[in-house]
N, C-alpha and C positions, 0 to 999 in steps of 0.2 A: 396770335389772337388779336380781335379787331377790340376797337373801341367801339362804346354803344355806340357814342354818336356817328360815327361811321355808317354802323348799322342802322340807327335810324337814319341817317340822313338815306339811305339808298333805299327804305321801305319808302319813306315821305314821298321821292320821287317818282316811284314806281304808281303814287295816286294820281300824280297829274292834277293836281288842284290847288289853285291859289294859297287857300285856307292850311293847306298841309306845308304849304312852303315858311309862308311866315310866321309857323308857329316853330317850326327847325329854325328859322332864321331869329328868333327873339333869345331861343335858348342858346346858339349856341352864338350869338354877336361879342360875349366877352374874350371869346376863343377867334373869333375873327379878326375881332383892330383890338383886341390888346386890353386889358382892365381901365384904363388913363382914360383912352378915346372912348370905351363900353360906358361911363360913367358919366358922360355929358352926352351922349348921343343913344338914340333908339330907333329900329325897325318901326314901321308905320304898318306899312301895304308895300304887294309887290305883285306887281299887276301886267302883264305884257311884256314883264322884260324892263321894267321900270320899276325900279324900287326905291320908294319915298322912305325919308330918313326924317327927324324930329332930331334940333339941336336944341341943348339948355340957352344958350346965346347967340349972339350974331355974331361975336369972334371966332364961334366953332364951328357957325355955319360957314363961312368964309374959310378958313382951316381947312374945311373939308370938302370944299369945293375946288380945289387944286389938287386935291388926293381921287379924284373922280374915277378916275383907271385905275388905280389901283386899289378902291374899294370893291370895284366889279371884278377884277382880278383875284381877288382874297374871297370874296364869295362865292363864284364859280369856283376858284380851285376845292372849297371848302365842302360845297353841294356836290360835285364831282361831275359834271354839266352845266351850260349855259342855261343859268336861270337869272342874270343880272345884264342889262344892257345898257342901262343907264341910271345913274342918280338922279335924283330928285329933291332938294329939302323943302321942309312945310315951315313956316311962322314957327317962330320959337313962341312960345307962351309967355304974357308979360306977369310983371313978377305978381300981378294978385290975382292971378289964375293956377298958382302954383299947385299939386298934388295937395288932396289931407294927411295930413302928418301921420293917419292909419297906417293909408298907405304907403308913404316917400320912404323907398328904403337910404336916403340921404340924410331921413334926420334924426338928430341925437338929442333924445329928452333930458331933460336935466332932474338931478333925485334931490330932492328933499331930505335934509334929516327930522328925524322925528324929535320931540322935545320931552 
């Protein structure tokens, strides 16, 4: 028995489109580098064969700028073809550009008790 993602990833391919890549690539990126590295890092765009990554910092951009080969290696083994030829990372975002706390699944609100 396959696993969805399997399944989807080999429909997603069969579209041949940007758009269907990196939306396989955002879901399944925890499953790619691991919970640790899925949590400071995110898919962008993957475009030609270039796929732009988004670090929370500059020590994780640099981190994973040495793991270069072997991010394209882990996503092509993963997509089941050459859809990664190269990294790319963008600007990390400074700290008061951060996510709204809607959305950040990183933050943890704090509860009140009632009096």
């Amino acid at each position: 028995m396959q696993k969805a993602g399997q399944i989807l990833g080999s429909a997603l391919r069969q579209l041949n489109r940007p758009e269907a890549a990196i939306a396989w690539l955002k879901s399944a990126w925890p499953g790619i580098v691991g919970p640790a590295l899925a949590a400071h890092t995110r898919p962008v765009r993957s475009v030609n064969g270039r796929l732009e990554l988004l670090a929370d910092s500059k020590a994780w951009q640099q981190q994973l700028e040495s793991m270069q080969r072997e991010l394209c290696n882990r996503v092509n083994q993963s997509w089941g073809a050459k859809l990664v030829r190269e990294v790319a990372f963008l600007e990390a975002r400074p700290e008061s550009a951060r996510l709204p706390r809607e959305i950040d699944n990183g933050h943890t609100p704090f509860i009140r008790r009632r009096r």
